[in-house]
C-alpha positions in Angstrom: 100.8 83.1 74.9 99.2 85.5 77.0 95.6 86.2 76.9 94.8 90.0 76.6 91.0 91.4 77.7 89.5 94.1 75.9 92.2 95.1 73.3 89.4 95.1 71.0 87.4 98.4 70.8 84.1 96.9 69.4 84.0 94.2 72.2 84.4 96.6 74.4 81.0 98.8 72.9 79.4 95.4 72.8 79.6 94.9 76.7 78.8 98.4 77.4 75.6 98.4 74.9 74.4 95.4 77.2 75.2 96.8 80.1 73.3 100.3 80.0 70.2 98.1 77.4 70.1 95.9 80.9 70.9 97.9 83.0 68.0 100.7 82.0 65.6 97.7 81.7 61.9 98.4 83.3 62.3 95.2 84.7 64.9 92.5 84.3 64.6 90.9 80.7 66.1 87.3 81.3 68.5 86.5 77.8 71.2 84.2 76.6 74.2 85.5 77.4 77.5 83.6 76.4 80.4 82.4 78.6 82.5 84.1 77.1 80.5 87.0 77.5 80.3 86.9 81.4 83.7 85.8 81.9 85.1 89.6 80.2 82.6 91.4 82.1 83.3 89.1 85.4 86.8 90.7 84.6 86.0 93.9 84.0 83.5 94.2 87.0 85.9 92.8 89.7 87.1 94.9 92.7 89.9 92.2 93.0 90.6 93.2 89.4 90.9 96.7 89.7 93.0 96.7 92.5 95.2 94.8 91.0 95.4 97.3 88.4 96.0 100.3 90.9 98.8 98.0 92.2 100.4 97.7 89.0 99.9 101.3 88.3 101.7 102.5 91.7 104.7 99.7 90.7 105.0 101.0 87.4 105.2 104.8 89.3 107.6 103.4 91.8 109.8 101.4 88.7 110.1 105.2 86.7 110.5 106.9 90.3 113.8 105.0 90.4 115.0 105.6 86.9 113.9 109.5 87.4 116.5 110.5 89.9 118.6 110.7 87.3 117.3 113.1 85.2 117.9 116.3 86.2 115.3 118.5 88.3 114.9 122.2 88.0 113.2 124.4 90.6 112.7 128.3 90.3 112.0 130.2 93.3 111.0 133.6 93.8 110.1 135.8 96.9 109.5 139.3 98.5 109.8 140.8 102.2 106.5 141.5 103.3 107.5 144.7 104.9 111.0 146.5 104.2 113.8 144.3 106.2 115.8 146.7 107.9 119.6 145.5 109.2 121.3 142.3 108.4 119.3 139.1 108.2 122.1 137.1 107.5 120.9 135.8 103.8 121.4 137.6 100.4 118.1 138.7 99.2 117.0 137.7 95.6 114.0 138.1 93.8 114.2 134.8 91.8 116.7 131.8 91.4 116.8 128.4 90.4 118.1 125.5 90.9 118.9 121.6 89.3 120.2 119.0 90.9 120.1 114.9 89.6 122.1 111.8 90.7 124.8 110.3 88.8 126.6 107.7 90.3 125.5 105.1 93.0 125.4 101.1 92.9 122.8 101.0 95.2 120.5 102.7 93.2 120.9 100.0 90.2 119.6 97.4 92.9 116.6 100.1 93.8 115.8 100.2 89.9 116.4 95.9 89.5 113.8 95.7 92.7 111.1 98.3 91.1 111.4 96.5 88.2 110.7 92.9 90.0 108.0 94.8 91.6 106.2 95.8 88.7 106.4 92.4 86.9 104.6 91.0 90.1 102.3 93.4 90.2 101.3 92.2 86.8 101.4 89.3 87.7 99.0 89.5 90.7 96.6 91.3 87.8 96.6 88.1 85.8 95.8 85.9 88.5 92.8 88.2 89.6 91.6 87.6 86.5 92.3 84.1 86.1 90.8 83.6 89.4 87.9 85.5 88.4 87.0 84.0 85.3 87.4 80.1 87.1 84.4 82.1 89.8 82.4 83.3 86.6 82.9 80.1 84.6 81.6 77.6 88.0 79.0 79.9 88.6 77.9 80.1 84.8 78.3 76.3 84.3 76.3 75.4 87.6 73.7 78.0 86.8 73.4 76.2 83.2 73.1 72.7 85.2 70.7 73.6 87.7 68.7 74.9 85.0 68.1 71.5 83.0 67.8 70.2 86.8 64.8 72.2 87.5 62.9 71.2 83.7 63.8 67.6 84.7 62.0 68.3 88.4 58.6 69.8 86.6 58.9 67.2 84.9 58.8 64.5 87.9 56.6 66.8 89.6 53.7 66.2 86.7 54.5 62.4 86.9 54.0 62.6 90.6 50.8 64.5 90.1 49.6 61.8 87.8 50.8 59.0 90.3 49.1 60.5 93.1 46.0 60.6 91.3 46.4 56.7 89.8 47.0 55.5 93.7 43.5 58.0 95.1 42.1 56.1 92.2 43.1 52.5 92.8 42.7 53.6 97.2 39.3 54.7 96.5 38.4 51.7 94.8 40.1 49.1 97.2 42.9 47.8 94.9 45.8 49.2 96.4 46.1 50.0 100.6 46.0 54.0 101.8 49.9 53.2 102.8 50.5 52.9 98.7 48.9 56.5 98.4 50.6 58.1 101.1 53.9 57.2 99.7 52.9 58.5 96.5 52.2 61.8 98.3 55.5 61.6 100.3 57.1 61.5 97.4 55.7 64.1 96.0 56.4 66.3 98.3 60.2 65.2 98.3 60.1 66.4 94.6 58.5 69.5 95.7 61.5 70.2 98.2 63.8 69.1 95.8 62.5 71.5 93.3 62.7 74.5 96.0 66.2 73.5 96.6 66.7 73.8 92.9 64.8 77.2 92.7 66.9 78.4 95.9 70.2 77.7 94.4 69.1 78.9 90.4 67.9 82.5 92.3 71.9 82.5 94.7 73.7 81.6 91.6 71.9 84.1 89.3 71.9 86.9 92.7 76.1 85.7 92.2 76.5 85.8 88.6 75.1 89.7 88.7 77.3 90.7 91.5 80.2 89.5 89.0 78.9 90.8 85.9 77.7 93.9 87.0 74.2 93.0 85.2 70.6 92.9 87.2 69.9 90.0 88.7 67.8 87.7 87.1 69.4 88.9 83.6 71.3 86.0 82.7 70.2 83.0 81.1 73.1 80.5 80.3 74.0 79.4 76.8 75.0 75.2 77.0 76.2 75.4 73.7 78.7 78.5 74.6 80.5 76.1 77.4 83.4 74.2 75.9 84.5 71.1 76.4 86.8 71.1 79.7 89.8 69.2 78.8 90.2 66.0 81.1 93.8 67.2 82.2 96.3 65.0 85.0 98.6 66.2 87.6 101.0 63.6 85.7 101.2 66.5 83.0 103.5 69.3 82.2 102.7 72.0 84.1 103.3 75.8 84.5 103.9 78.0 87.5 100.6 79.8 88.5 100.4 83.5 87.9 99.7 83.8 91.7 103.1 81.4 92.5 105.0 83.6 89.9 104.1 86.7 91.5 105.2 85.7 94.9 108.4 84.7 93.3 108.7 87.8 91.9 108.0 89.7 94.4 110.4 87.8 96.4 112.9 88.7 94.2 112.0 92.6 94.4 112.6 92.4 98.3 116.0 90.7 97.9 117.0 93.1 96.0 116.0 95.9 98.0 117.7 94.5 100.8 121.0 94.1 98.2 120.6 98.2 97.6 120.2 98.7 101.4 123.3 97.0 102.2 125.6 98.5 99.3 124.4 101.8 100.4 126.1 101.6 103.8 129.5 100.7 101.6 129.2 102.6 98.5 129.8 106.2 98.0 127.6 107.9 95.2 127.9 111.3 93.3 125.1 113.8 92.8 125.5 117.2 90.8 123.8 120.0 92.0 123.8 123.8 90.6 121.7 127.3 91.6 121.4 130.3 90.4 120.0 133.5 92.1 119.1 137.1 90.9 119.8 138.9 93.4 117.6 142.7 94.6 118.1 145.4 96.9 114.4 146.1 97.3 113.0 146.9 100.2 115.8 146.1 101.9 119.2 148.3 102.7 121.6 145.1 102.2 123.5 147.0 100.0 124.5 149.7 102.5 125.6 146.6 105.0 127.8 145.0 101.8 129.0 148.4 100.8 131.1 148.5 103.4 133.1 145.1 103.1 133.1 145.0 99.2 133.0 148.1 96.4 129.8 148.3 94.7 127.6 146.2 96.6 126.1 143.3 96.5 126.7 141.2 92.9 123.2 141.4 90.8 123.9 137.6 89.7 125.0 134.3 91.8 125.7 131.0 89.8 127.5 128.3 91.5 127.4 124.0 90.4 129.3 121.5 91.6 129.4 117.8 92.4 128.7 115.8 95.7 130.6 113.1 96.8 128.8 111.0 100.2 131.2 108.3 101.3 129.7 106.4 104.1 131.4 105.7 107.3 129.2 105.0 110.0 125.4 104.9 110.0 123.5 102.6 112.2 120.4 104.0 111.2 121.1 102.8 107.8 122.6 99.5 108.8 119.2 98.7 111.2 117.4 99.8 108.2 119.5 96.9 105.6 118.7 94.7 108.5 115.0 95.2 108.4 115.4 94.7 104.3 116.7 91.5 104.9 114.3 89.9 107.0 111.4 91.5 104.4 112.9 89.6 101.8 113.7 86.5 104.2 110.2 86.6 104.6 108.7 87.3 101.0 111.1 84.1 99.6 109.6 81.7 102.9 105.9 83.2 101.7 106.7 82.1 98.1 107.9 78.6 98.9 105.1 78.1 100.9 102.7 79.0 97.9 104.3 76.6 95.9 104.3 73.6 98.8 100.5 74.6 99.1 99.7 74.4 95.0 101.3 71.4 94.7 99.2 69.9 97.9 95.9 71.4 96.1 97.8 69.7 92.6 97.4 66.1 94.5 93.8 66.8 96.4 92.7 68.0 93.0 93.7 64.7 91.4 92.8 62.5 93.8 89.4 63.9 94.1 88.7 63.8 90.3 89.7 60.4 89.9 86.7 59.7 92.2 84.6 62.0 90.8 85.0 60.5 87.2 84.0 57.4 88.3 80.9 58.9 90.0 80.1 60.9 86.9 80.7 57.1 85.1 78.3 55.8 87.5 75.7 58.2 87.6 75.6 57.8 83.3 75.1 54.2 83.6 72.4 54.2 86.0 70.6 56.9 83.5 70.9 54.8 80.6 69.7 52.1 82.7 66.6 54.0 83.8 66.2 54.8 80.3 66.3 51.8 79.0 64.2 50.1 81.5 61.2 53.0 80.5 61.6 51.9 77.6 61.0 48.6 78.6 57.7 49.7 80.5 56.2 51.5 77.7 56.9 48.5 75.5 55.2 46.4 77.6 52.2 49.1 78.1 51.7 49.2 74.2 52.3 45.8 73.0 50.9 43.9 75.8 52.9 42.0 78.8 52.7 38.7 77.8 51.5 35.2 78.7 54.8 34.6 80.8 54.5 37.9 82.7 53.8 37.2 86.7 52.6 40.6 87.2 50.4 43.1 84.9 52.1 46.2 84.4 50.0 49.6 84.2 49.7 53.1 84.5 51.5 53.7 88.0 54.6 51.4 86.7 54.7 53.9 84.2 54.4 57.2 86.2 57.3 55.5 88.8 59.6 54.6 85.7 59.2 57.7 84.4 60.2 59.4 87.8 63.1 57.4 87.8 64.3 57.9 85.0 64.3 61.9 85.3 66.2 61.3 88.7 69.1 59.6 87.4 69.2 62.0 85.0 69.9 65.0 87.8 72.3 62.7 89.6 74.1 62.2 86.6 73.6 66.4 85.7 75.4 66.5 89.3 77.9 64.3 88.7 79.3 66.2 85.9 79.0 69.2 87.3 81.2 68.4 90.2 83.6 67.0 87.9 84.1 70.0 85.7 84.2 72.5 88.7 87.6 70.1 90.2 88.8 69.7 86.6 88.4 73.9 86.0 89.6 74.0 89.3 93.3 71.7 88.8 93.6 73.4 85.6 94.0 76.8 87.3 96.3 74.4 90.0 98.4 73.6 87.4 99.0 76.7 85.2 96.6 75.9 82.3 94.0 78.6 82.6 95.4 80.5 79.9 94.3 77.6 77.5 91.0 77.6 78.4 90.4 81.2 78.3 91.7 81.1 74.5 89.5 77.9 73.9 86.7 79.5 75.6 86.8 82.8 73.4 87.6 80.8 70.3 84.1 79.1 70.3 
C-alpha cells in the first residue's frame, strides 16, 4: 500500500493556516505540534523533495517525448523578400506552406519508449525515498527533541536538589559536622549538573534550530507532542523484508539504461519508416520568377505544390552510431554495478543495524532497572526519614541522604530517557533498512 501526502485538500489548508499564523507571529509562539504534523510539512518543505519531483516531472516529459514522435507534426511557414528578388535564386517562391511529418515504424524506438518508461518509474521512485528519508530526519529530530525535553525538567529538577544539598553541607561545614572536602563536592556536583543542563539546553535550541529548517516553521515554534509518537515496532533483520524505494530506484533505473543501450544497438541494424508531406502556395510577388519559368513551361509557375511520401533509412555503416551503442552499454554496465552495490550496502547497514540494537536493548533494559532501583531505594530513604531509622540502623539518615537519593534517582532517569532514545532512532533507522517505512508512516498518521 502506498502512502500518498497531501491528497486531502483540508490538510493541506491546515498546514498552510499554521504556517502563515506562525509564520506572521510578532515573536515565535512555542505550541504542540503533532508528529504527524511535522513529518507532512518536513515533506512538503524539503529541497530533496522537490527535486525529486522536478525529476519525475522531466521523466514523465522524456516518457511522452518518446510516445510523441509518432503523432504527426504540422508546421506552417510563411515568408516575403525584403526587397524585389530580381533573376533566378534557384528556389520557388511561396507565400505560405506547410508541412507534417511523424514516424511509423522503428524497433528501436519501442526500446527508447520501454527505457523512458523505466525512467519515469525510478524517478518516482527516488521521490518516495526523499520522502521516506525525510520523514525518518523529521521523526529522530521530533523524538529526540521530545526526549531532551523531559531531560531538561528532570535536570531543574537535580539542579534544586543540588541547591538544597549545597546549602545542607555549608550548614553542617559551618558548624563542624561534616569536613569543607564534603561541601566542595556538593558544589562540584553542582556545577556538573549545571553543564549537563547547558548541554541539554545546547542540543533542545540545535534540534528545534533543525526541526524549523525542515518544517519551514520559526525556530523555536515547535513543542513536541509525546502522546503524538507511536509505538516503534521492535522489528528483526530475521523478518520479511522489502526492497527500499532508494534500492528499487537504482534497479529501475538500471533497467532504463539497458534498455537504452538495447535501442542504440537495434538502431544500427534496423531500418525504420517515417512519412513526411508539404504543401506550398506558391506567389510571383515581388519577384519575376515567372518570366524565368515561362520560358521552360506554359503558364508559369504552378500556384499550388503538394507532395507526401514515405522514408525508408536502412542502415549500413555508421560508426558514429555504433561508438554511440557502445557508450550505452557501458552506461548501463555501470547503472546495474551501481544497483548491486546499493543492495550489498543495505544489506551490510541490515546487519550493523541489528547488531547494534541488540546491544542497545539491553542498555535501554539496563538503564530501566537501575531507575527503578533508584526509585525504589528513595523510597526507601523517605521511609526511613518519616517513620524513623530504627534501633538496628548503624547510621542516622537525614536530609543530605535525601537531597543525594533524590539526585540519583532523576539521573537514572535521563540515562534511561537516553537509552531509549538511542534505541528507537536504530529501530526507525532498520526499519527504513529493511523496507518497512511505509508502515510506520500509515501507523503514524492513523494515531
Amino acid at each position: 500500500m502506498q502512502v500518498r501526502i497531501g491528497d486531502n485538500p483540508l490538510k493541506r489548508w491546515k498546514w498552510m493556516l499554521i504556517g502563515m499564523a506562525m509564520a506572521t507571529a510578532p515573536a515565535p509562539v512555542s505550541a504542540q505540534v503533532s508528529l504527524a504534523t511535522v513529518v507532512d510539512l518536513a515533506q512538503r518543505n524539503s529541497d530533496a523533495v522537490r527535486l525529486a519531483q522536478a525529476d519525475e516531472d522531466k521523466a514523465r516529459a522524456a516518457l511522452s517525448q518518446t510516445k510523441d514522435v509518432y503523432i504527426p507534426s504540422f508546421i506552417l511557414n510563411s515568408g516575403l523578400p525584403a526587397v524585389p528578388t530580381v533573376g533566378f535564386n534557384g528556389g520557388v517562391p511561396s507565400i505560405w506552406g506547410a508541412s507534417t511529418q511523424s514516424l511509423i515504424f522503428s524497433l528501436p524506438q519501442h526500446s527508447y519508449i520501454h527505457a523512458a518508461r523505466a525512467g519515469l518509474q525510478a524517478a518516482t521512485l527516488r521521490l518516495k525515498d526523499a520522502r521516506e528519508q525525510e520523514a525518518l530526519d523529521a521523526s529522530t529530530a521530533y523524538i529526540e527533541l521530545d526526549t531532551v525535553e523531559q531531560e531538561l525538567n528532570a535536570a531543574h529538577q537535580q539542579e534544586a536538589f543540588v541547591d538544597r544539598l549545597v546549602t545542607i553541607e555549608q550548614e553542617r561545614a559551618e558548624a563542624g559536622v561534616d569536613p569543607l572536602s564534603e561541601l566542595l563536592q556538593a558544589r562540584l556536583t553542582a556545577a556538573q549538573l549545571k553543564l549537563r543542563r547547558l548541554h541539554l539546553e545546547t542540543r533542545a535550541a540545535t534540534l528545534s534550530k533543525q526541526l524549523a529548517a525542515l518544517t519551514g516553521l520559526p525556530t523555536g515554534s515547535i513543542t513536541p507532542d509525546h502522546a503524538s509518537i507511536p509505538e516503534i515496532p521492535a522489528v528483526r533483520a530475521d523478518e520479511t523484508g522489502r526492497a527500499t524505494k532508494g534500492i528499487e530506484a537504482a534497479g529501475m533505473f538500471a533497467l532504463s539504461k539497458q534498455k537504452t543501450a538495447r535501442g542504440d544497438t537495434k538502431y544500427t541494424l534496423f531500418p525504420q519508416i517515417s512519412f513526411a508531406a508539404q504543401y506550398a502556395h506558391h506567389t510571383s510577388l515581388l519577384n519575376n520568377a515567372d518570366s524565368y519559368y515561362a520560358r521552360k513551361t506554359s503558364g508559369g509557375i504552378p500556384i499550388t505544390f503538394f507532395g507526401s511520401g514515405f522514408q525508408i533509412q536502412i542502415p549500413l555503416y555508421d560508426r558514429g552510431l555504433r561508438d554511440k551503442a557502445k557508450q550505452s552499454a557501458a552506461d548501463a554496465l555501470r547503472a546495474t554495478v551501481e544497483a548491486e552495490q546499493a543492495q550489498r550496502q543495505n544489506e551490510v547497514q541490515i546487519q550493523e543495524l541489528t547488531g547494534s540494537l541488540r546491544e542497545l536493548d539491553t542498555l535501554a533494559e539496563i538503564a530501566t532497572l537501575k531507575q527503578q532501583i533508584a526509585g525504589e531505594q528513595l523510597q526507601a530513604v523517605l521511609a526511613q526519614l518519616e517513620l524513623g531509622n530504627g534501633a538496628g540502623t548503624q547510621q542516622q539518615l537525614g536530609p543530605k541522604a535525601e537531597q543525594l537519593a533524590r539526585i540519583d534517582e532523576r539521573q537514572k532517569f535521563q540515562d534511561s530517557l537516553d537509552a531509549g532514545f538511542d534505541l528507537s532512532k536504530a529501530r526507525l533507522s532498520l526499519l527504513r533498512a529493511l523496507g518497512h517505512m511505509e508502515d510506520w508512516l500509515q501507523e503514524l498518521h492513523a494515531k
